[in-house]
C-alpha positions as CSV (number, residue, x, y, z in Angstrom):
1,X,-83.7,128.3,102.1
2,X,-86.7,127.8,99.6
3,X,-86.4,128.3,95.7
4,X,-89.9,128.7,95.3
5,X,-92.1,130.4,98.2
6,X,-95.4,128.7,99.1
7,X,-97.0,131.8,99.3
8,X,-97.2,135.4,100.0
9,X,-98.4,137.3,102.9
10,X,-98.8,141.1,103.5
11,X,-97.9,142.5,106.7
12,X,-99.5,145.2,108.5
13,X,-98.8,147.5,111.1
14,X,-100.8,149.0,113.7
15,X,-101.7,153.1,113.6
16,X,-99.5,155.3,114.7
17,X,-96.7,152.2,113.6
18,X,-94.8,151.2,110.4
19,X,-93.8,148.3,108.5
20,X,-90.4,147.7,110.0
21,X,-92.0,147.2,113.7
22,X,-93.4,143.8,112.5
23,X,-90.0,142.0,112.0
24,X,-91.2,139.3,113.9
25,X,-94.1,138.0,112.0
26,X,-92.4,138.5,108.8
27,X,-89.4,136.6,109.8
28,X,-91.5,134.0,110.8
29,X,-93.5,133.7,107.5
30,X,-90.1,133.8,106.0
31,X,-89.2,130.7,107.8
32,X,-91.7,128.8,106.9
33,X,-91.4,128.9,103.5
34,X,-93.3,132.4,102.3
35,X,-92.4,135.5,100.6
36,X,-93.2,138.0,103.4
37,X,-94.3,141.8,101.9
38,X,-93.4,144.5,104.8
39,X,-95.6,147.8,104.1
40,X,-96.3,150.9,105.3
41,X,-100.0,152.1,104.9
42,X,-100.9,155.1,103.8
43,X,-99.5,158.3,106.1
44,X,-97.2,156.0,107.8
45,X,-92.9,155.4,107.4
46,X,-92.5,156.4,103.8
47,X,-95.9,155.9,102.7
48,X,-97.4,159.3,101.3
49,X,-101.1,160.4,102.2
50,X,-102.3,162.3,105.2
51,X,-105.6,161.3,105.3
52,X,-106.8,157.6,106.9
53,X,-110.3,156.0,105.7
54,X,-109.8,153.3,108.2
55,X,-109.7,150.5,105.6
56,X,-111.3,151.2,102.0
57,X,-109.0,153.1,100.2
58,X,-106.3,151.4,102.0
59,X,-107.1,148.1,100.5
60,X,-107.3,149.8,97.3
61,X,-103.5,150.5,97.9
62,X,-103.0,147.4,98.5
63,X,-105.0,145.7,96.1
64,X,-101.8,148.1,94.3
65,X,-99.4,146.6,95.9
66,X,-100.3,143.0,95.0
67,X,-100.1,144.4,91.1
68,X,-96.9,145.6,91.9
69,X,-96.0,142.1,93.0
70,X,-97.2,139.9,90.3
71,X,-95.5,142.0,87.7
72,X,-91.9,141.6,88.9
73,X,-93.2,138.2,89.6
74,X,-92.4,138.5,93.5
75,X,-96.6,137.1,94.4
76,X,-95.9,133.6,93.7
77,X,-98.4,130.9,94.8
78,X,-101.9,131.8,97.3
79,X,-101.4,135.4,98.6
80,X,-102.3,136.1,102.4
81,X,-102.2,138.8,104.4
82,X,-101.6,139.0,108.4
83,X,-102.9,142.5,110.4
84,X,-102.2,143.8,113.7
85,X,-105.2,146.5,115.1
86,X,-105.6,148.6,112.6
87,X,-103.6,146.6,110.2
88,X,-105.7,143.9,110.9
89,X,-109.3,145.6,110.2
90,X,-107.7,146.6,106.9
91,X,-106.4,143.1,106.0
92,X,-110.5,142.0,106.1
93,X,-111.1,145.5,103.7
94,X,-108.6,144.0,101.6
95,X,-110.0,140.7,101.3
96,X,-113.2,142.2,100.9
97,X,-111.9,143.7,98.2
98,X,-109.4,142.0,96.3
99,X,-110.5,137.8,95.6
100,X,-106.7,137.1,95.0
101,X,-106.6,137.4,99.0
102,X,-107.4,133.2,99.9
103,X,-106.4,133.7,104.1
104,X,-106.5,136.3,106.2
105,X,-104.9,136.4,109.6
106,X,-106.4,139.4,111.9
107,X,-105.1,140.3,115.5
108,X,-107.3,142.7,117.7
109,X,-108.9,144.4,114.9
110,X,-112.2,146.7,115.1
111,X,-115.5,145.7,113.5
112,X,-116.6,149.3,113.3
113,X,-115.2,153.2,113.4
114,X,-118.4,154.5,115.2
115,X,-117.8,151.9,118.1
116,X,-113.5,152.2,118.3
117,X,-112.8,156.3,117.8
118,X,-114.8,157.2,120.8
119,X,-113.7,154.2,123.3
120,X,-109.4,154.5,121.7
121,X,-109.8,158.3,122.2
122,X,-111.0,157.9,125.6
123,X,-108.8,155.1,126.6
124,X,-105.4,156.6,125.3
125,X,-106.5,160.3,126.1
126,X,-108.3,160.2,129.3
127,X,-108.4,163.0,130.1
128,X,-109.5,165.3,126.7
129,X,-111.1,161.9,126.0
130,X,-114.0,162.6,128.6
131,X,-114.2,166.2,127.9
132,X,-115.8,165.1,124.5
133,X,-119.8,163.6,123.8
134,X,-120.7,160.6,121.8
135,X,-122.5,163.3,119.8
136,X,-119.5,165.1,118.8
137,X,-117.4,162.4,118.0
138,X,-119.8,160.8,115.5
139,X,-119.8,164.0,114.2
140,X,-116.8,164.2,114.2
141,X,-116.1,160.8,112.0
142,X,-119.3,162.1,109.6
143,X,-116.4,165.1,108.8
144,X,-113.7,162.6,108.5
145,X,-115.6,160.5,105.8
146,X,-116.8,163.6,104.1
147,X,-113.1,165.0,103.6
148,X,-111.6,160.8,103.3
149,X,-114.8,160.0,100.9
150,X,-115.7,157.1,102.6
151,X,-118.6,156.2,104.6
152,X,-118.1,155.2,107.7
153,X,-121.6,153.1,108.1
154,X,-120.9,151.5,104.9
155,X,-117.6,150.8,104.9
156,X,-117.2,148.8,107.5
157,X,-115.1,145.7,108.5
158,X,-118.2,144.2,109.3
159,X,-119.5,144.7,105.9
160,X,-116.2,143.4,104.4
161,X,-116.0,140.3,106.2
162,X,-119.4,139.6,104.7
163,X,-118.2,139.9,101.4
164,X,-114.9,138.0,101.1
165,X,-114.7,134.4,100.4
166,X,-111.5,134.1,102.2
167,X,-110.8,132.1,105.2
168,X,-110.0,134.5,108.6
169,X,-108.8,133.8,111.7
170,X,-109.8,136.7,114.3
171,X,-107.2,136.5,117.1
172,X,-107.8,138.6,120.3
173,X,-107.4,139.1,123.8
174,X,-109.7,138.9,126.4
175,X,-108.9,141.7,128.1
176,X,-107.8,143.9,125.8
177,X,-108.5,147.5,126.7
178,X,-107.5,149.3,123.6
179,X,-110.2,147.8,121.2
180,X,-112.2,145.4,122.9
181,X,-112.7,141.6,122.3
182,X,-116.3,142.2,121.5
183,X,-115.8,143.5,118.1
184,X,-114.0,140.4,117.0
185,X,-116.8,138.7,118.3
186,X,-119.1,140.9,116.3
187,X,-117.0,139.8,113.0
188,X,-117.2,136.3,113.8
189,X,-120.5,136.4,113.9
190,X,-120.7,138.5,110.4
191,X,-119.1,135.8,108.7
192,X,-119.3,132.4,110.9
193,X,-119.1,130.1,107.7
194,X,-115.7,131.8,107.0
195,X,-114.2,132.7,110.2
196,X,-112.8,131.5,113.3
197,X,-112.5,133.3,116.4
198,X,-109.3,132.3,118.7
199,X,-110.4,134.6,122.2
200,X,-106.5,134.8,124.3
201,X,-107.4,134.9,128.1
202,X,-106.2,137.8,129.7
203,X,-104.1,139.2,126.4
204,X,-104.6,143.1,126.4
205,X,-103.4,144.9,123.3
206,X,-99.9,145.2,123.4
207,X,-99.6,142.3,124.8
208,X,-101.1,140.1,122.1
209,X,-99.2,142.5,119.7
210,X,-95.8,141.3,121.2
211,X,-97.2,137.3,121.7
212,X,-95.1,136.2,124.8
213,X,-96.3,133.0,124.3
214,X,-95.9,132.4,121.0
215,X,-99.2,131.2,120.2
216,X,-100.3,134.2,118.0
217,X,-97.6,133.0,115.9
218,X,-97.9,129.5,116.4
219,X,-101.9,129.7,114.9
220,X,-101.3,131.7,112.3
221,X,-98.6,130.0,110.3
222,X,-100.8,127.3,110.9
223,X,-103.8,129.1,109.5
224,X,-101.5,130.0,106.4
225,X,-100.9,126.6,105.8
226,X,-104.2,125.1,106.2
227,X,-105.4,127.2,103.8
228,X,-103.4,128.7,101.3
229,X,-102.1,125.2,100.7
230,X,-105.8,123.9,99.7
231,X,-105.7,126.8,97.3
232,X,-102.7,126.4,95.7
233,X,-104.2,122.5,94.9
């Protein structure tokens, strides 16, 4: 329908997910005029890697990806990328990382791994969950970073929203259970000259994920256009 796309937008899954579950959002984008880039992070569908750092080196993969793009010529115009969850925390890595990255599009993402391990492992595993301290799983997450090299203190999503002059819209439910509204709240306030904070009432995780309303959607094509058409000008 379009010769020439107005854009380009990464699409990420959740954990635990791959590209091919977010159809949706892509087919969307695709509708409205952008080149939409399915992938599979690192460990998940067909991407290789066993080992997850939660966000740094995968926005170095995808800081890849985008090379990959521009030389088959397949990242015309502003590039953006849209997250779900995990997804989402990594889209702000990437755009803390890569400056080709002009609008960013997160949905329930966590500001930090010290906060989210402990409360997702308790909420989705209940019962093993509670058998484990705070103690052990920060210890736990010190291991992971050791044998991941990163840090988790320092490389945070808080810590890349601060650094990335791209314009992101947090998107998350109010009663989300999974990873709870306050961290989006905590990366609004990291970066309040360059972010915007849409809070859905009563959206829990999975609900937001599959946006029976439409207005996930609805925002963020909107966001997309606002602002990767003032950078294309």
């Amino acid at each position: 329908q379009y010769e020439t796309p107005k854009g380009t937008i990464l699409i990420l899954h959740g954990i635990l997910a791959r590209g091919m579950w977010m159809m949706p959002p892509a087919e969307l984008f695709a509708r409205s005029g952008y080149r939409a880039v399915l992938v599979d992070l690192r460990g998940h569908g067909r991407s290789s890697g066993d080992r997850l750092t939660f966000g740094k080196q995968e926005a170095r993969d995808l800081s890849q990806v985008i090379d990959a793009l521009e030389r088959r010529g397949l990242a015309e115009g502003p590039v953006g990328v849209y997250g779900i969850s995990y997804g989402a925390a990594t889209s702000i890595h990437l755009a803390g990382l890569d400056r080709r990255i002009k609008a960013v599009v997160a949905v329930a993402p966590f500001s930090t791994i010290r906060d989210e391990i402990p409360h997702f492992s308790r909420v989705m595993v209940p019962g093993v969950g509670w058998m484990l301290t705070d103690e052990h799983y920060q210890r736990v997450i010190d291991e992971a970073g050791r044998q991941a090299d990163f840090d988790p203190d320092r490389d945070t999503t808080v810590e890349s929203i601060k650094r990335t002059d791209a314009r992101v819209l947090l998107i998350h439910g109010t009663n989300d259970w999974v990873v709870p509204h306050k961290h989006s709240i905590r990366l609004h306030e990291a970066a309040p000259d360059r972010s915007e904070l849409l809070s859905v009432p009563w959206y829990g995780h999975t609900v937001i994920w599959t946006d029976p309303t439409g207005v996930v959607a609805l925002r963020a094509r909107n966001w997309f256009d606002r602002w990767m058409d003032d950078a294309a000008e």
